[in-house]
Legacy VTK file of the C-alpha trace (Angstrom):
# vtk DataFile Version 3.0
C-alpha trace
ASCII
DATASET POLYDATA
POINTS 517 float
-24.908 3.590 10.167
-25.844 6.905 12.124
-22.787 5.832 14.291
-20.440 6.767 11.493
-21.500 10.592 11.300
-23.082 12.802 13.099
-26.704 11.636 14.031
-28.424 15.115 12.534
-26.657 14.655 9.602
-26.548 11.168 9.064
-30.489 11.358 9.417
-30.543 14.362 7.016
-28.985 12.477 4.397
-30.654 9.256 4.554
-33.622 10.665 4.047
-32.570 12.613 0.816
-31.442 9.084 -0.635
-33.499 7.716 -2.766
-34.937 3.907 -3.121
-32.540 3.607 -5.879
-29.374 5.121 -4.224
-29.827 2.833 -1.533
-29.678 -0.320 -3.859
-27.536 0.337 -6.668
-24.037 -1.313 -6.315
-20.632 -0.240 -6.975
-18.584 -3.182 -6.077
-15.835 -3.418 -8.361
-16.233 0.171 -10.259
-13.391 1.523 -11.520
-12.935 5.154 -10.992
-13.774 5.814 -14.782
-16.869 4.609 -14.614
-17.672 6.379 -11.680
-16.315 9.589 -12.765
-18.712 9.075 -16.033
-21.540 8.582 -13.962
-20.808 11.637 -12.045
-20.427 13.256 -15.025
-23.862 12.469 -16.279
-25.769 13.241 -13.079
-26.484 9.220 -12.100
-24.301 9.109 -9.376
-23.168 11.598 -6.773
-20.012 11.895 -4.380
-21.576 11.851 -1.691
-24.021 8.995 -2.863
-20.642 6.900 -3.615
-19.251 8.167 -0.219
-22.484 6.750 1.626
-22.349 3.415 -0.024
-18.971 2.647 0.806
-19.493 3.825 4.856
-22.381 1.536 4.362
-20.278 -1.786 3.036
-18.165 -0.637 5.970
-20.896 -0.816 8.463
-22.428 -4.023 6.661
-19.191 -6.165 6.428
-15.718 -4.521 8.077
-17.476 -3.573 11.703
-20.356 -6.317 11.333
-20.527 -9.399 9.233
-17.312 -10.911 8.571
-15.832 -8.112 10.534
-12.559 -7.372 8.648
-11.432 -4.931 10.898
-9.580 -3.076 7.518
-10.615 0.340 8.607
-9.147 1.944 12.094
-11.295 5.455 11.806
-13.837 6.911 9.456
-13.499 10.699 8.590
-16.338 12.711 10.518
-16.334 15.205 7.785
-16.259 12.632 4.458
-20.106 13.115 3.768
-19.173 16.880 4.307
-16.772 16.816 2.059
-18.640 15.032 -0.743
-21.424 16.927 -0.380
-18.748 20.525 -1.282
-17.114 18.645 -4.011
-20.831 17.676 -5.568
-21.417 20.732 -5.534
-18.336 22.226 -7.111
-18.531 19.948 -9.912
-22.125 21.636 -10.591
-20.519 25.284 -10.723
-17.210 24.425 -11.543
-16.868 21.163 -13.482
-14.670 18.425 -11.704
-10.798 18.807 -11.141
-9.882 15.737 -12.764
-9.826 12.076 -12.506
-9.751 12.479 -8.593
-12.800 14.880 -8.071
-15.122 12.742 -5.349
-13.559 9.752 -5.180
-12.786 8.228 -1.819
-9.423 7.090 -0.543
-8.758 5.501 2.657
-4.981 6.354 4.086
-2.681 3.667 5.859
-3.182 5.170 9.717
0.534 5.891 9.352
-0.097 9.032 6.770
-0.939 12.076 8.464
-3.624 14.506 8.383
-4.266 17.747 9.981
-8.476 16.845 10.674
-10.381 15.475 13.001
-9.059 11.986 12.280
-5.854 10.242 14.327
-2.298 9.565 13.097
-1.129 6.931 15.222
0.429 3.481 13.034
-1.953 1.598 15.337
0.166 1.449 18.522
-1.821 2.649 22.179
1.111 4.596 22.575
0.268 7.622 19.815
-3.652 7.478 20.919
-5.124 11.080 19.920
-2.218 12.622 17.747
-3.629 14.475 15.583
-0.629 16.606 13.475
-0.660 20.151 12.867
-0.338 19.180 8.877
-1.228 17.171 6.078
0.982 15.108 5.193
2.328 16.332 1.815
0.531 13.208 -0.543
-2.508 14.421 1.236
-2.373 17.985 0.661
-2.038 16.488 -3.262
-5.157 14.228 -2.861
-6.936 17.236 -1.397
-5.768 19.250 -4.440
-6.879 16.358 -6.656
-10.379 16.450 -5.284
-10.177 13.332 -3.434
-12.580 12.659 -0.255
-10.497 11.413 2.172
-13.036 8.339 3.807
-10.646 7.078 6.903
-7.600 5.478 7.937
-6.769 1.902 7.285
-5.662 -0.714 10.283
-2.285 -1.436 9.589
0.971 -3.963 11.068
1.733 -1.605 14.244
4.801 0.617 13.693
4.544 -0.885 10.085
5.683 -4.121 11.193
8.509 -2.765 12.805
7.953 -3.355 16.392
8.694 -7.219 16.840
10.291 -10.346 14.937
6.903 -12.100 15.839
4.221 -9.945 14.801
1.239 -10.993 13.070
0.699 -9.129 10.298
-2.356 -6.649 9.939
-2.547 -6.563 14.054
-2.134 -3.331 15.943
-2.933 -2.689 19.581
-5.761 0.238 18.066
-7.232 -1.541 15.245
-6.499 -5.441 16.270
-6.433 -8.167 13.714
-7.177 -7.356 10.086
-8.774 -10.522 7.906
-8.779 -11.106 4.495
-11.534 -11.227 2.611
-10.606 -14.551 0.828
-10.526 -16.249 3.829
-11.512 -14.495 6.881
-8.938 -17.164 9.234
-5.786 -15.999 6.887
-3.815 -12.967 7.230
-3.645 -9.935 5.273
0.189 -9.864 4.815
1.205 -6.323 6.137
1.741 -3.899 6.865
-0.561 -1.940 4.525
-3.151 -4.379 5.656
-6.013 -2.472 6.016
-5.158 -0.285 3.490
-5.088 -3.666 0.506
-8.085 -5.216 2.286
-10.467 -1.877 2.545
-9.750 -2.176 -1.909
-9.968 -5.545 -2.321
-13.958 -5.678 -0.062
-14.689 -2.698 -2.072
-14.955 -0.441 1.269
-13.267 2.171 -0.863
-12.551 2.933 -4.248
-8.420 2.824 -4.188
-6.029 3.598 -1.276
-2.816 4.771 0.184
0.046 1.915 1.470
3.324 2.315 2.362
5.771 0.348 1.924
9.970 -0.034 3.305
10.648 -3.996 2.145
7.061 -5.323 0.888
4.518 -3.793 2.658
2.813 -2.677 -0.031
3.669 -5.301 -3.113
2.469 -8.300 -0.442
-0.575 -7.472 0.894
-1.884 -6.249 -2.495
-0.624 -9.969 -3.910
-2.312 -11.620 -1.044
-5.447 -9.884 -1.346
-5.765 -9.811 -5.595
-5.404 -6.109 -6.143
-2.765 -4.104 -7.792
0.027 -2.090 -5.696
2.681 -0.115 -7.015
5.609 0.709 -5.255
6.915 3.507 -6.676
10.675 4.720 -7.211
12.299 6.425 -4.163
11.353 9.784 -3.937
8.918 9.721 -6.625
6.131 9.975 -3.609
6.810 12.700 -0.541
7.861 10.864 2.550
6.657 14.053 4.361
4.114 13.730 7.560
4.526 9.642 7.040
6.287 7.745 10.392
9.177 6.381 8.974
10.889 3.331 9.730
13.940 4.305 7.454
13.849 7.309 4.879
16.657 5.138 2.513
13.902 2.557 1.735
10.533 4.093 2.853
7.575 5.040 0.390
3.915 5.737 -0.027
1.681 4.332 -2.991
-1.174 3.490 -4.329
-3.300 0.767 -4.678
-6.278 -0.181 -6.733
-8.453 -3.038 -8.164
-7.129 -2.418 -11.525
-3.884 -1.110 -12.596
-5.211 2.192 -14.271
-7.347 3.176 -10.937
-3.836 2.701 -9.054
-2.134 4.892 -11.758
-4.710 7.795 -11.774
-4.117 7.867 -8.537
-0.490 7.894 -8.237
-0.752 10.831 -10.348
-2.882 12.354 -7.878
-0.067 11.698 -5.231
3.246 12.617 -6.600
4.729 16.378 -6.648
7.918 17.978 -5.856
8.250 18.601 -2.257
10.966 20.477 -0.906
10.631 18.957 2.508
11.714 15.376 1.584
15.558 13.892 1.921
15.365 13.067 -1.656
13.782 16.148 -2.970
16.569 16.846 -5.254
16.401 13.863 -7.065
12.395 14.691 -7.648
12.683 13.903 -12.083
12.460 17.145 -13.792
9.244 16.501 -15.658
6.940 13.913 -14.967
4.343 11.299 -17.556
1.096 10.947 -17.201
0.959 7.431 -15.314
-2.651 6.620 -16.250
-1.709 7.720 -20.346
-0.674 5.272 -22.861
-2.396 2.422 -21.343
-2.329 -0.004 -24.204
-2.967 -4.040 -24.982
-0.072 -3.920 -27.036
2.832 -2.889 -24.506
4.142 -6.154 -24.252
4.783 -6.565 -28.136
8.706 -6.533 -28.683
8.863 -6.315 -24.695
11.659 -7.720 -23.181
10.956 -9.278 -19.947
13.180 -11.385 -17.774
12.556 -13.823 -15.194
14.144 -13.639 -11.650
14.483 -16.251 -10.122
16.601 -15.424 -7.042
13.706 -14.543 -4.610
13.127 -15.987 -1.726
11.201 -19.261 -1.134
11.974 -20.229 -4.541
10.912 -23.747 -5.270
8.763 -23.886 -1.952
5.225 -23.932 -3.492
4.714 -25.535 -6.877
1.449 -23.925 -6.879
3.006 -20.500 -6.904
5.889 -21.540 -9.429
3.150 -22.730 -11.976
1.661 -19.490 -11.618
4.983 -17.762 -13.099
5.325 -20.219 -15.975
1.792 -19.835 -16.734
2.735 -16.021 -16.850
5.810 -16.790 -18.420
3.604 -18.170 -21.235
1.072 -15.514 -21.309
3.961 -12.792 -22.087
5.382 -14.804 -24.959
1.855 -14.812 -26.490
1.620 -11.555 -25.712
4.796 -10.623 -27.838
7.403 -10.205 -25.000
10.848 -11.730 -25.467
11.132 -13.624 -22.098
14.957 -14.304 -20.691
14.796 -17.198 -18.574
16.635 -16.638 -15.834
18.263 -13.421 -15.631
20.557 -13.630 -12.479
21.004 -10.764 -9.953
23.587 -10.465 -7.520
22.859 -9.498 -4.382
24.856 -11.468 -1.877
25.359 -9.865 1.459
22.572 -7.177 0.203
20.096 -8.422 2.741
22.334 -8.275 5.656
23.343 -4.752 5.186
20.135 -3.629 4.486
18.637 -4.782 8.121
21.379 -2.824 9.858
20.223 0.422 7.830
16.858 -0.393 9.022
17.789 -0.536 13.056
20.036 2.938 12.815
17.253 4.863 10.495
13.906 3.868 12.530
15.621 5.395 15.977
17.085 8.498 13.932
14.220 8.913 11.458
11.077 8.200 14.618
12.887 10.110 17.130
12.480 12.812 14.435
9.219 12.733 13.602
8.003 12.449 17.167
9.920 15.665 18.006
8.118 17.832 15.045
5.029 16.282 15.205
3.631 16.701 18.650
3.185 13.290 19.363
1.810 12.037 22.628
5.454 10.183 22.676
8.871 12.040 22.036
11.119 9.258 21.912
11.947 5.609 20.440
12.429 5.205 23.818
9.181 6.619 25.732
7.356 4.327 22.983
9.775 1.394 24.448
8.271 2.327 27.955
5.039 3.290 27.277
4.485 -0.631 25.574
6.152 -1.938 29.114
4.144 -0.320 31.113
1.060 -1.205 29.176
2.272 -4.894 28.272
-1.077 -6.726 28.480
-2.999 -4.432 26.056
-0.297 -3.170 23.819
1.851 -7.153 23.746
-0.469 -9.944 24.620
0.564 -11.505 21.438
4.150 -10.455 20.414
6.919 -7.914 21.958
8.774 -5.374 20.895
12.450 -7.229 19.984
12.915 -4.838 16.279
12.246 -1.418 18.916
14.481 -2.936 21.462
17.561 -3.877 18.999
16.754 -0.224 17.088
17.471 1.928 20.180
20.747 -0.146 20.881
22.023 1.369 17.621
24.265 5.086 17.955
23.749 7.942 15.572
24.106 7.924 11.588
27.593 9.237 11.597
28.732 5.769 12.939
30.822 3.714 10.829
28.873 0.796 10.953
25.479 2.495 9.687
27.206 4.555 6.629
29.195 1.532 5.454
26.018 -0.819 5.811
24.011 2.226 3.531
26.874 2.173 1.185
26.731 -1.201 0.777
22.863 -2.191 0.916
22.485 0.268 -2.058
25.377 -0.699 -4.071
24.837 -4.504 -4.154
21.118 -3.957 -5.101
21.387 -1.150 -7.499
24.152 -2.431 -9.513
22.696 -6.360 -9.218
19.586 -4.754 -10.985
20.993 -1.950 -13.197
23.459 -4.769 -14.549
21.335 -7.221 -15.456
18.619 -5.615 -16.725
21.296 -3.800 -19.130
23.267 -7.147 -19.573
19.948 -8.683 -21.422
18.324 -5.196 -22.020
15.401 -5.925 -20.424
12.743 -3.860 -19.877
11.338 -5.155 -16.665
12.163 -8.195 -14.468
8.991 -10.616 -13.076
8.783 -12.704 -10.405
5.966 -13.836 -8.222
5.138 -11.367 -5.412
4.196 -13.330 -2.712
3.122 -17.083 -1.755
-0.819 -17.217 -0.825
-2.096 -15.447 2.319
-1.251 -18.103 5.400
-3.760 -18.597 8.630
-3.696 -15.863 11.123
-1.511 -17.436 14.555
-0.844 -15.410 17.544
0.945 -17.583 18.819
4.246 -17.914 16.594
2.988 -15.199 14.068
3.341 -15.062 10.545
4.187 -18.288 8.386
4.127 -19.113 4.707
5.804 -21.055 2.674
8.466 -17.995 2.141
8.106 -17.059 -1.346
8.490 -14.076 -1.466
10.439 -11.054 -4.360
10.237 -7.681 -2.220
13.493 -6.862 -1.589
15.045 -6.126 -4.958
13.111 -3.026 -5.222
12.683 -2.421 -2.145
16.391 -2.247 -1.133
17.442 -0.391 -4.485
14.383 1.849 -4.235
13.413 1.260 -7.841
10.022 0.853 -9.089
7.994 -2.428 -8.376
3.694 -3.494 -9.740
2.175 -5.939 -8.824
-0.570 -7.369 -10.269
-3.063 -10.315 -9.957
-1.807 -13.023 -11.772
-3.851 -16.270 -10.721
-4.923 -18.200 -7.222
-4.183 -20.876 -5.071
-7.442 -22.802 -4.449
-9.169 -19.393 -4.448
-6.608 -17.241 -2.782
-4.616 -14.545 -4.857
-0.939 -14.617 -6.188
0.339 -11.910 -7.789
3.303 -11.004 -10.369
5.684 -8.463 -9.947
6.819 -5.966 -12.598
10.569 -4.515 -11.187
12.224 -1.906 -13.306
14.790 0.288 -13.089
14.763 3.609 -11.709
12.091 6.066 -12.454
10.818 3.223 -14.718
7.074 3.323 -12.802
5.512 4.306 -16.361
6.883 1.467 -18.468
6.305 -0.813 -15.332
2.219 0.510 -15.317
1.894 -0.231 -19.168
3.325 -3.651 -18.960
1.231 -4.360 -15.944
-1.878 -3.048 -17.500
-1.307 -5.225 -21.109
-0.494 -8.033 -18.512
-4.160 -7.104 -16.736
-5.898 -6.635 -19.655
-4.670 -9.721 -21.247
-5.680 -12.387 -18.450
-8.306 -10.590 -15.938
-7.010 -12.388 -12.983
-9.234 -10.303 -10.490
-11.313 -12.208 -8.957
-13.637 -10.370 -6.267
-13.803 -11.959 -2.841
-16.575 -13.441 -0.820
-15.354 -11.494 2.125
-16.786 -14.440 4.272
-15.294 -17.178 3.392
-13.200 -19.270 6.096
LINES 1 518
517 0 1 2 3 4 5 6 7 8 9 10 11 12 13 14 15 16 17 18 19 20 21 22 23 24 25 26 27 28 29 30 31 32 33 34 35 36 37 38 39 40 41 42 43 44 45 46 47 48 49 50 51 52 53 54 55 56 57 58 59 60 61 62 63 64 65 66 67 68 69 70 71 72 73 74 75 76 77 78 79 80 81 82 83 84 85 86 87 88 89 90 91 92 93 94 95 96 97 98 99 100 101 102 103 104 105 106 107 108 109 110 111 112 113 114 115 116 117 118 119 120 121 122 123 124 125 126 127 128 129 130 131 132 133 134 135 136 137 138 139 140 141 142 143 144 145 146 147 148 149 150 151 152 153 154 155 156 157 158 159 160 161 162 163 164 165 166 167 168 169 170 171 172 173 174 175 176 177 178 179 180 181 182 183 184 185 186 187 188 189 190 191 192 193 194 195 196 197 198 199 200 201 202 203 204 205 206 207 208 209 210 211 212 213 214 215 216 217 218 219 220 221 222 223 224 225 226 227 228 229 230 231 232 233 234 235 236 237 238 239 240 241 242 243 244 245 246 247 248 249 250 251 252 253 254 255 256 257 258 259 260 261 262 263 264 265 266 267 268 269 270 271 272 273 274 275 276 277 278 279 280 281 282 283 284 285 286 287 288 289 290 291 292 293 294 295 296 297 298 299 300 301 302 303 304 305 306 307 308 309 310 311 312 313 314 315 316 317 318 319 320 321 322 323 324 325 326 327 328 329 330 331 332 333 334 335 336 337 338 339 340 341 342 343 344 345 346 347 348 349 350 351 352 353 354 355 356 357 358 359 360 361 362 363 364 365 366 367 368 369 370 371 372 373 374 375 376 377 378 379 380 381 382 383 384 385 386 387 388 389 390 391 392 393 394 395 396 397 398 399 400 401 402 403 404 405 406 407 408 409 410 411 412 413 414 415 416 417 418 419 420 421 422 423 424 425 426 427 428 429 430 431 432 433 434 435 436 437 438 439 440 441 442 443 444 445 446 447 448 449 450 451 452 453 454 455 456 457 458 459 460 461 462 463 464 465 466 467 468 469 470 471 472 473 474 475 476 477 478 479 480 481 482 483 484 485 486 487 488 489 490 491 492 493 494 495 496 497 498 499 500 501 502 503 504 505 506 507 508 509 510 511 512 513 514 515 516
């Protein structure tokens, strides 16, 4: 354990613990709870912060090794410890105050810790800033534990990648079966929730990087609405689909701290489109919000049909809504034809334009799209025994995003998905769409890389940049499948209370063994 802070230190606070710090467990406490026990003097930030570097120790770097966390914070215990203590003089800041929150290693922060997306190439960049969701967390009282192993580049480096691998961090398991993968590329950041290494944490998400690894690993992920959550001091892959969110064992943890991570910040593309006022995410949380619902079912993703499993799954949920008093439209069509397409040749043209920038105002230890390229030649058998670099290759092909080709691809990538949603959920005034998130996690492979039976409901949102939950909704001979809420724009609130009635109503959680093969 010592090896995780400071030896003085380390030894300083083990022996303040008591005999019953040591042994009381907090697998599976919502922050609620702990906040109440905080409250009432039985359980301390830095207590909580020690137990979870301790699961770490016990079962991510030993044990089953899950290999979810990339770097602990040298200065979490410190932390704690300052926030302890101004909850003594001060009282607590809010929901926030002392709870830990592990970052996707794409999110940066202005510490001692590393920014790097888990590639060799961005070893030791540390940014001058926070990025702007962490300055928020900070605000909120959060302890920021460490940074989550994530898909390198965000899964954006090769059309082969195993998901959850990154030449820093290697190959993150899941805890429901240590031999299958994590789905990515928040990897880390789903798995470090689901083994109850932390008490929620920060994903990101451009097409399902959020949404799949929180399906595949039984927690709850929200992806919110574009621009809802700064984009500041996060590598991009493409700023017209890219977000940060949260993600939580239960849907009100990941809405507390969503509120902890959105503001108006002046410094992101979409900063004028930042809503006016905002609700209370975590407020309203009722067992009721699916009476008089209307809920449709999409049935358009992709994989559809592929795993019965997974399709029983829905009309078991389908079922549970009805008897929840939701009006269920089965199927609400969307039209998205040639959406898909367009959407990939956004992705190529914003990665170069959008990483070329953030390397430039960063100080990274790469400037370039390009340097990256050569720097992962050059260091082939560390950085690519596994899988190449084919997305980075095709990316800096692409020209600038004044050509034709990129603006009319934007135009139409966003037009086919918004108005496929916006119409049919106004069609059938609906108040939310479902569909299942994601088939059930698939075996790790290095050798052809990820495989599943393709089900899979991502890109609606995704591509539209409207709000997506998704929440545990059942398993597949013990591993998780979740259901999607997807809403409209700036519909994250009414997507949260569904969810939560939804949670409430069937408590589909069920906690891993972490070492089960």
């Amino acid at each position: 354990m010592s090896r995780l802070i400071p030896g003085f230190l380390a030894l300083l606070l083990l022996s303040a613990c008591t005999v019953e710090e040591q042994v009381r467990d907090y697998q599976e406490s919502d922050i609620q709870t702990l906040q109440s026990l905080m409250q009432q003097g039985e359980l301390s930030s830095r207590q909580l912060t020690q137990y979870y570097l301790d699961r770490i120790e016990a079962i991510d770097r030993s044990g089953p090794e899950l290999n979810s966390i990339i770097e602990i914070n040298p200065q979490a215990l410190e932390i704690a410890i300052a926030l302890d203590e101004e909850r003594r003089e001060r009282g607590a800041r809010g929901p926030m105050h002392g709870i830990p929150v592990v970052l996707k290693a794409n999110i940066d922060t202005a510490d001692q810790m590393e920014t790097t997306a888990g590639s060799l190439a961005m070893k030791g960049h540390r940014p001058p800033a926070d990025a702007f969701l962490v300055a928020r967390l900070r605000t909120a009282g959060a302890v920021i534990l460490g940074k989550a192993n994530l898909s390198e580049w965000a899964n954006f480096r090769s059309t082969s990648s195993s998901s959850g691998w990154s030449s820093i961090g290697g190959q993150t398991k899941n805890p429901y079966g240590i031999l299958r993968n994590p789905c990515g590329s928040s990897s880390g950041s789903a798995v470090a929730v689901a083994a109850s290494l932390t008490s929620v944490a920060v994903g990101t998400e451009t097409n399902g990087s959020i949404v799949c690894p929180s399906s595949v690993n039984g927690i709850v992920g929200i992806k919110p609405t574009l621009g809802l959550v700064s984009r500041s001091g996060v590598i991009p892959i493409a700023h017209s689909q890219d977000t940060a969110g949260p993600m939580g064992r239960s849907v009100e943890d990941a809405a507390i701290l969503l509120n902890a991570m959105v503001g108006a910040d002046k410094g992101d593309p979409l900063a004028d489109k930042f809503p006016d006022s905002l609700p209370d995410f975590a407020a309203n949380l009722t067992t009721d919000a699916l009476q008089g619902a209307r809920i449709g079912v999409y049935r358009g993703y992709s994989g559809a049909g592929n795993d019965a499993r997974v399709e029983q799954i829905l009309e078991d949920t389908i079922a549970i809504l009805r008897t929840l008093g939701a009006e269920v439209v089965d199927p609400v069509d969307v039209h998205t034809e040639g959406m898909g397409a367009a959407a990939r040749e956004v992705l190529y043209y914003e990665f170069k334009a959008d990483l070329n920038k953030y390397l430039e105002s960063s100080g990274a230890p790469v400037g370039s799209l390009q340097e990256i390229i050569d720097f992962n030649e050059s260091h082939a058998a560390s950085v690519m025994p596994f899988f190449g670099q084919e997305r980075m290759l095709l990316a800096q092909s692409k020209g600038s995003l004044t050509d034709a080709v990129y603006l009319e691809a934007l135009a139409d990538s966003k037009r086919i998905s918004q108005s496929g949603l916006d119409s049919a959920l106004q069609e059938h005034e609906l108040d939310a769409l479902i569909a299942p998130t994601r088939s059930p996690a698939w075996m790790i492979d290095n050798v052809s890389g990820d495989h599943s039976s393709g089900i899979s409901s991502s890109s609606l949102a995704a591509i539209s940049g409207y709000a997506s939950v998704t929440v545990p909704a059942g398993d597949v001979l013990g591993l998780p499948v979740g259901i999607s809420f997807i809403g409209a724009e700036f519909s994250d609130a009414e997507l949260i209370q569904l969810a939560y009635a939804f949670e409430q109503a069937t408590n589909a959680r069920k906690p891993p063994l972490a070492d089960r093969e």
